[in-house]
N, C-alpha and C positions, 0 to 999 in steps of 0.2 A: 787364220785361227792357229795359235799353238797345238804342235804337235802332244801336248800334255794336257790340253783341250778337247770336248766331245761336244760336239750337236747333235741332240733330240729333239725329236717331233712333240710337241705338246698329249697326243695320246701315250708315245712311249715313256716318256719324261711322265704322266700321272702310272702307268701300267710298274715303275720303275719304284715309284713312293710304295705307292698300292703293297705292291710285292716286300717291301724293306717291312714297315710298316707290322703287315700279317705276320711275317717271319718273329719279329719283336715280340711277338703276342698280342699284336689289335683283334680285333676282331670285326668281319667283313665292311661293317657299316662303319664303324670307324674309323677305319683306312679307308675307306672310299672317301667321307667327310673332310680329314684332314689331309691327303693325297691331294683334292682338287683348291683343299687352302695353299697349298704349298708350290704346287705350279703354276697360280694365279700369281703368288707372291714375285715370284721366279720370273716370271712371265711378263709381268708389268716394270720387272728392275730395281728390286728389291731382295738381291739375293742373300744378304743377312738375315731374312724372316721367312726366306723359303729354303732351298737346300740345305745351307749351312744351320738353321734352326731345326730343321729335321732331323739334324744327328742330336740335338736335345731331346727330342721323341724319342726316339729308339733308345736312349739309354734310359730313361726317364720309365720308357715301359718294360725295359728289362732290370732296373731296380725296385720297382713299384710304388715310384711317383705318380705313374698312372695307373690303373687297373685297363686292362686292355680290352674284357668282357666286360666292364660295365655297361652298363645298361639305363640311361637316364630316365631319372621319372618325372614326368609332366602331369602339370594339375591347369586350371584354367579358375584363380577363386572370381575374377569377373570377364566379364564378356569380352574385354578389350585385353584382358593384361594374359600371360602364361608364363608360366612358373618351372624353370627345371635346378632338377637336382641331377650335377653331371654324376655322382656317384663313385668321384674320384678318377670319372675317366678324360676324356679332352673334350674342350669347351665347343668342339665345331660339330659334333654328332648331334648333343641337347638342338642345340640351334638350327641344323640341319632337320632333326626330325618335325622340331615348330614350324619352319619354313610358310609349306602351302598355307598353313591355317593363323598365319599369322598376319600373311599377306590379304589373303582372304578378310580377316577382320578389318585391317586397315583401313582397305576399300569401301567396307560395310559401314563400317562406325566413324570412319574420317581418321583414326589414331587407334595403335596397339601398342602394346609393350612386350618385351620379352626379358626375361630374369632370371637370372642361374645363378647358382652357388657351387661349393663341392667342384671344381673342375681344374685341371691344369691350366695354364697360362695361353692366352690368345693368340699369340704370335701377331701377323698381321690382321690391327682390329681393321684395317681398311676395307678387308671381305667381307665382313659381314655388313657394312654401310652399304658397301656396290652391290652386293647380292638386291637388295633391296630398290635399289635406287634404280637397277635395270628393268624393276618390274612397274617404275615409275612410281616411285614412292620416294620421301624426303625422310634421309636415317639422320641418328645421332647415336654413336655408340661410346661407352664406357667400360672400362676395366681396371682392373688392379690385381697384383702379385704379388711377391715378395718383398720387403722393405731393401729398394737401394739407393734412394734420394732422402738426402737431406732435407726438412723442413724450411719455413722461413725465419732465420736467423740460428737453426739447429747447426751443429757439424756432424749427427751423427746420423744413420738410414732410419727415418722414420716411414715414406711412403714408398709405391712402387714406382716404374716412370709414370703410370698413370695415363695412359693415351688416355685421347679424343678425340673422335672421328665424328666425321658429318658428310653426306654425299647429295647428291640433289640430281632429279633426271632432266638431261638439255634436251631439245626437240631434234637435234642432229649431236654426234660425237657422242665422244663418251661423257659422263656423268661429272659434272664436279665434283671434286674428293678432295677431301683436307683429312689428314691422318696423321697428327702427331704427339709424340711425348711430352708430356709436362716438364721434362731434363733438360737440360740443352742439348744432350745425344742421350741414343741409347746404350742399355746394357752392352748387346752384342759389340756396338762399335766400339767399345773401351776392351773390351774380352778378347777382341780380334787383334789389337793392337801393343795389347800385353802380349798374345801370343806371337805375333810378327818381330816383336820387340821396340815397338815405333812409340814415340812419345805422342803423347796427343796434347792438342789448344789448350793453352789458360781458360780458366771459367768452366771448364767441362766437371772436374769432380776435385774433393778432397781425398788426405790420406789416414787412413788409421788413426792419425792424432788430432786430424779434423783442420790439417793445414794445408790449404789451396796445392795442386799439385800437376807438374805436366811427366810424371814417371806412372804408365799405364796398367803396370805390375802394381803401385801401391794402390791408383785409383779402385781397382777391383777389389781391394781390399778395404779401402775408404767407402767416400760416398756420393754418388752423383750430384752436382746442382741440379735446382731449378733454372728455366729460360726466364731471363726478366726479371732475376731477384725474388723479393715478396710473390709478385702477379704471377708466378711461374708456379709457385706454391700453394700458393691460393687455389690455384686450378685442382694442383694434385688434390689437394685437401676436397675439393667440388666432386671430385671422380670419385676422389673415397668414396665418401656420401654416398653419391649413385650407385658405384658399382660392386662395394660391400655392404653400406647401411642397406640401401634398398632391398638387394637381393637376399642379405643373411649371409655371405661369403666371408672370410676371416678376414680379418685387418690388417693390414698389410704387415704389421710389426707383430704379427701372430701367427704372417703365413711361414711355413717351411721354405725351405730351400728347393728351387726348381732346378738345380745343378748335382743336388746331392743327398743323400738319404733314400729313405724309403717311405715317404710321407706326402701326400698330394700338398701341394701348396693352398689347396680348397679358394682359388680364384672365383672371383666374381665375374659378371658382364653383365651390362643392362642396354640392350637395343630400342628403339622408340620407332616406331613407322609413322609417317604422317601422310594421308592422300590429300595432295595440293589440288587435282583439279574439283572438289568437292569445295577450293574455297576459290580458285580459278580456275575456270578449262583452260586459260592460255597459259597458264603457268611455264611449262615449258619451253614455249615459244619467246614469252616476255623475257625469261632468266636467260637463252639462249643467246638474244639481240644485245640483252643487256652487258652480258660476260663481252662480247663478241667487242664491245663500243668500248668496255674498259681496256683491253688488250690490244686493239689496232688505235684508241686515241689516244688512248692514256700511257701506252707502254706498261699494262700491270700484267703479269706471270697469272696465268690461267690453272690452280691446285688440279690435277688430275688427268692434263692434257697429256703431260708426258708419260706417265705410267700409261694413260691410253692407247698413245702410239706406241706405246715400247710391244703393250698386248699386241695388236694389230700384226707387229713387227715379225713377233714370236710366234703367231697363228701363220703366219704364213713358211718362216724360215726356221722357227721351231728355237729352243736356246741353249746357252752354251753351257759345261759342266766343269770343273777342273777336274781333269781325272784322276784327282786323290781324292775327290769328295767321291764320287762316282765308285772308286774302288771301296771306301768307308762305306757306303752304301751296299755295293754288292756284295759285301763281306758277311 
């Protein structure tokens, strides 16, 4: 480990957020909420949506892109769905306080939903599928933010990346988990790469004039693709739907800026819970054998294994920080 390197234990490392976080102006619940999104993220080997996305928080709640006391309000209009309004503050508190009672319905009524409007931008939407998925439940989550992808056939930022996640609970290991952007990459990794000054892959994003482009300083300024062309688009366009029509959250080409101003970007998210063994008790066992026969016959890449092990890794050895983020943080 570089000497400009630090190792933390996954309690110091959340005590670490926790602490930055409050300082910013959160308030207790929601630093505790997004603290444990954040060294999840971190933890599983995603540190574009954990550490380094945290210094988006902190600025974000010290301009008042977030409200840091907000306070979300839950309504329940039917037995299965639940309703928040983040209130301008981060999207993981709402979700967090639905949590037990959402899981709870799930179990009850076979399917819940959860919906929010009004909130900062998700980070990694992968937490909220695996929160879920370890209580043995089958998620599907949606979001959207700011407009920074281009449509199908547009050149200029009509949608956000637009994740979609999905987790599902195996009888041994960890969860299957697929969590990805409707982009070909994300925001972060073009923003990293302007700042390194590294050129990034053809097909990743256009420039300002809406011409295909591998200088990472214009792409930031341009607009990300779609993965897949049209189908890539398509999906964004699918996420909308859910994760602003649904909930009432602004349109992407109507949210604010998550990098600058003083204006919640008013993000959506829409979570779906399903209890699988209400329609199989073996569920887990069958999708377990099944995953298990595609990867040792087939040679196919298992979504979720690795972030698993990476956890596992990190629970034991704890992970690493660069100590300029760590000092951006202590600061």
């Amino acid at each position: 480990m570089s000497s400009r390197n630090r190792r933390l234990t996954l309690p110091d490392a959340t005590t670490l957020a926790r602490q930055a976080l409050q300082r910013a102006g959160a308030s207790l619940p929601a630093a505790e909420a997004l603290a444990e999104a954040t060294v999840a993220a971190e933890a599983a080997g995603q540190p574009n949506v954990g550490f380094a996305h945290l210094i988006d928080h902190l600025e974000a709640l010290k301009a008042g892109r977030i409200k840091g006391d907000a306070v979300p309000v839950l309504s329940r209009p039917a037995a299965a769905i639940f309703h928040s309004d983040a209130g301008g503050g981060t999207a993981q508190l709402g979700f967090d306080i639905a949590f037990e009672a959402l899981v709870a319905a799930a179990r009850d009524l076979g399917i819940a939903l959860f919906a929010q409007h009004n909130a900062y931008t998700c980070g990694a939407l992968g937490w909220f599928a695996t929160r879920l998925a370890h209580e043995g439940l089958v998620a599907i989550a949606a979001s959207n933010g700011p407009a920074l992808m281009a449509g199908s056939g547009g050149t200029t930022r009509v949608f956000s990346t637009n994740p979609l996640a999905f987790a599902a609970p195996r009888s041994s290991g960890a969860p299957l988990l697929i969590d990805q952007a409707s982009s070909e990459t994300a925001f972060v990794n073009v923003r990293r790469a302007a700042k390194e000054g590294r050129p990034i892959p053809p097909g990743w994003a256009l420039d300002a004039d809406g011409r295909p482009t591998t200088d990472a300083a214009a792409a930031v300024k341009g607009a990300l693709l779609a993965y897949g062309g049209a189908r890539g688009a398509n999906i964004a366009l699918m996420v909308e739907v859910l994760a602003a029509g649904l909930t009432g959250a602004n349109w992407s080409l109507d949210a604010p800026s998550f990098v600058s101003g003083d204006k919640s970007p008013g993000s959506g998210l829409l979570v779906i819970a399903i209890a699988p063994d209400l329609l199989d008790p073996q569920f887990g066992q069958r999708l377990d054998g099944h995953l298990h026969r595609l990867k040792e016959s087939h040679n196919i890449h298992m979504p979720g294994e690795t972030r698993g092990e990476a956890a596992s890794n990190a629970a034991r050895n704890g992970i690493v920080i660069e100590q300029a983020l760590l000092d951006r943080l202590l600061a």
